[in-house]
N, C-alpha and C positions, 0 to 999 in steps of 0.2 A: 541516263539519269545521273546527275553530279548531285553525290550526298558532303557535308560539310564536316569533318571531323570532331571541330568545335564543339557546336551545338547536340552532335550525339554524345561525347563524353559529358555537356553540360546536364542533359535529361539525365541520363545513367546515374551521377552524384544528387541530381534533385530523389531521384526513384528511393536511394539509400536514405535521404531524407526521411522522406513521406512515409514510406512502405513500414509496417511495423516491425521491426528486427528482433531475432529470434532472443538477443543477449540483454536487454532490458526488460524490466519488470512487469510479470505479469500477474492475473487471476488475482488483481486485490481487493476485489471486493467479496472473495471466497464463493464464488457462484458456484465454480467450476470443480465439481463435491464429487466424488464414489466413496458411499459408505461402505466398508466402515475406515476408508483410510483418509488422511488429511486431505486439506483441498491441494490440490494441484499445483507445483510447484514451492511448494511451500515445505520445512524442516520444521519437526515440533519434537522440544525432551524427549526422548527415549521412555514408555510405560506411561505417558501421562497423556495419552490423547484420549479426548472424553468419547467422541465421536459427535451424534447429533441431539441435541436437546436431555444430554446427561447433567445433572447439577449436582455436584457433590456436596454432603451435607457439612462435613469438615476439611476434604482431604484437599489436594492440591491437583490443577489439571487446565487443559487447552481442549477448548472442542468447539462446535460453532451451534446455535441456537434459532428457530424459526418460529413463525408465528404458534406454532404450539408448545411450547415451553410451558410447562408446569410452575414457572415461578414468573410468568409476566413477565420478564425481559424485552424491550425495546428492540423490534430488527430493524435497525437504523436505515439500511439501503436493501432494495432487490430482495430476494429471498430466503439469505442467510448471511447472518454477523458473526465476530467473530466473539467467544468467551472464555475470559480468563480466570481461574480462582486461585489466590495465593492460598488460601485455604485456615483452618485455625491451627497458627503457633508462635504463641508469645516467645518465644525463646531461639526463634531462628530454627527449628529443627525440621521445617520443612525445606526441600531445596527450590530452589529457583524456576519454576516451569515457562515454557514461553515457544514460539514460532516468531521463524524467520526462512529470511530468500536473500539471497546473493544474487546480481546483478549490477545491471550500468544505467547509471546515473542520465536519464536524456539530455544530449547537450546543451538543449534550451531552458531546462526545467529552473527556474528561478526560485520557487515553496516547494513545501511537501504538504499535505493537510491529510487532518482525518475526524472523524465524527465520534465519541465517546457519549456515552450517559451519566458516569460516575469517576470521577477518581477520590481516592481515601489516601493522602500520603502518611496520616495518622499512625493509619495497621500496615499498610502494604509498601512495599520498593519496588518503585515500578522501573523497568530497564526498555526504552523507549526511544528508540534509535535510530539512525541511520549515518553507519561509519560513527566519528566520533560529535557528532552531532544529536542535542538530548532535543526531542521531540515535545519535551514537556516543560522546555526552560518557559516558551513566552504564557502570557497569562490567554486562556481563552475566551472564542468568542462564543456566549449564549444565545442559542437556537429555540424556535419553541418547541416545546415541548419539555423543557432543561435539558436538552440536549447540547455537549460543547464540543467547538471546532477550533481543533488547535492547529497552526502553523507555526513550519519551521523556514529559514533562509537557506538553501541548499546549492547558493549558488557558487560555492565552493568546490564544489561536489561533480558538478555537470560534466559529464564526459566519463568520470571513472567509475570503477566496479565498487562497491559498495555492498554491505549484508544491513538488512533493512529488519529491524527485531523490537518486537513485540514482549514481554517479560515481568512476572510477579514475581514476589516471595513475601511471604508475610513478616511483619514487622510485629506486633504486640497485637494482642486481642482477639476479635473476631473479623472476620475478613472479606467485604461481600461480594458476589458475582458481581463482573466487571463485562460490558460488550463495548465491542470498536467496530469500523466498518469505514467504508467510501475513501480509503486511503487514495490520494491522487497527488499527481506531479502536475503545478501548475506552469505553461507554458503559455507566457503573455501572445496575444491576441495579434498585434502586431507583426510580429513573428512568423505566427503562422502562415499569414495573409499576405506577409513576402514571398514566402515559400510558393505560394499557391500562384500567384501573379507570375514570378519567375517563372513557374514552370508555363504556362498559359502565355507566354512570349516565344520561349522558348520551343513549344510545341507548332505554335503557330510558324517562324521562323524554320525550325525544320522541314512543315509542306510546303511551303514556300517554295524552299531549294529544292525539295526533292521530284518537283515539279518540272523544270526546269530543265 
């Protein structure tokens, strides 16, 4: 049997591809829950984690919320969104609460998008990230239900590690419960479908030889 050196290093680099890697981002659509601790892989402020379907009536906090929520909150995607409260304080005296994940950038990823109900820049500051890219510079698009989906350009970004953050703090007044959810990296279609054909030549091309 003569195997071809080539085309087995070439599958090995397509595998690295396709194959999901452990160092890019996961669990963003908060599925992936053990109450009473954040979702999974994910970093949230120190003392302010709500856990699940808590709403605090003034104070400040991160927790995620499901179709039982006592205040009708929108679970935008799947089984659980995520909710953020800057809380009430007209005078800044509450701190900044928020989640985030550190991770790499897919090299193909061209957007970023994510699915919200509310924003209020009025009361709140919102810290909406990824690296130094604001997640809430462009205007969005409305969904039914008023639901908005906002996209970012990240294609600056593809390839490197990056913290991907989520973040309130109240600005003046009252401050209302905020959910987000369906965060996703978009990876044009084309692309993909290279990928998948290459390998699909290349696969074929190896029994070929190994036949042989």
């Amino acid at each position: 049997m003569k195997i071809s050196v080539f085309p087995t290093l070439m599958i090995l680099w397509l595998a690295s591809c396709v194959v999901a890697r452990s160092d890019l981002f996961t669990n963003l659509g908060f599925e992936d829950f053990q109450d009473p601790n954040p979702p999974k892989n994910w970093t949230v402020t120190p003392d302010y984690w709500l856990g699940m379907n808590t709403i605090p009536i003034s104070g400040a906090g991160v927790g995620l919320v499901n179709s039982n929520n006592i205040a009708s909150l929108p679970v935008i995607q799947g089984s659980n969104s995520l909710y953020l409260s800057a809380g009430f304080a007209p005078d800044l005296s509450l701190p900044e609460v928020g989640i985030w994940q550190t991770a790499m950038v897919p090299g193909a990823a061209t957007h970023i998008e994510f699915i919200t109900h509310y924003v209020n820049t009025n009361n709140v500051i919102y810290t909406y990230s990824l690296g130094s890219i604001d997640l809430l510079a462009s205007s969005p698009e409305t969904l039914s239900g008023g639901l908005l989906k906002y996209t970012a350009d990240v294609q600056s970004l593809a390839g490197t590690t990056q913290t991907l953050t989520f973040a309130v703090q109240a600005r003046s007044g009252g401050a209302d419960g905020h959910v987000l959810d369906d965060i996703q990296f978009v990876i044009p279609e084309p692309q993909i479908f290279a990928l998948i054909t290459i390998g699909a030549l290349l696969l074929g091309y190896f029994r070929i030889v190994t036949k042989r």
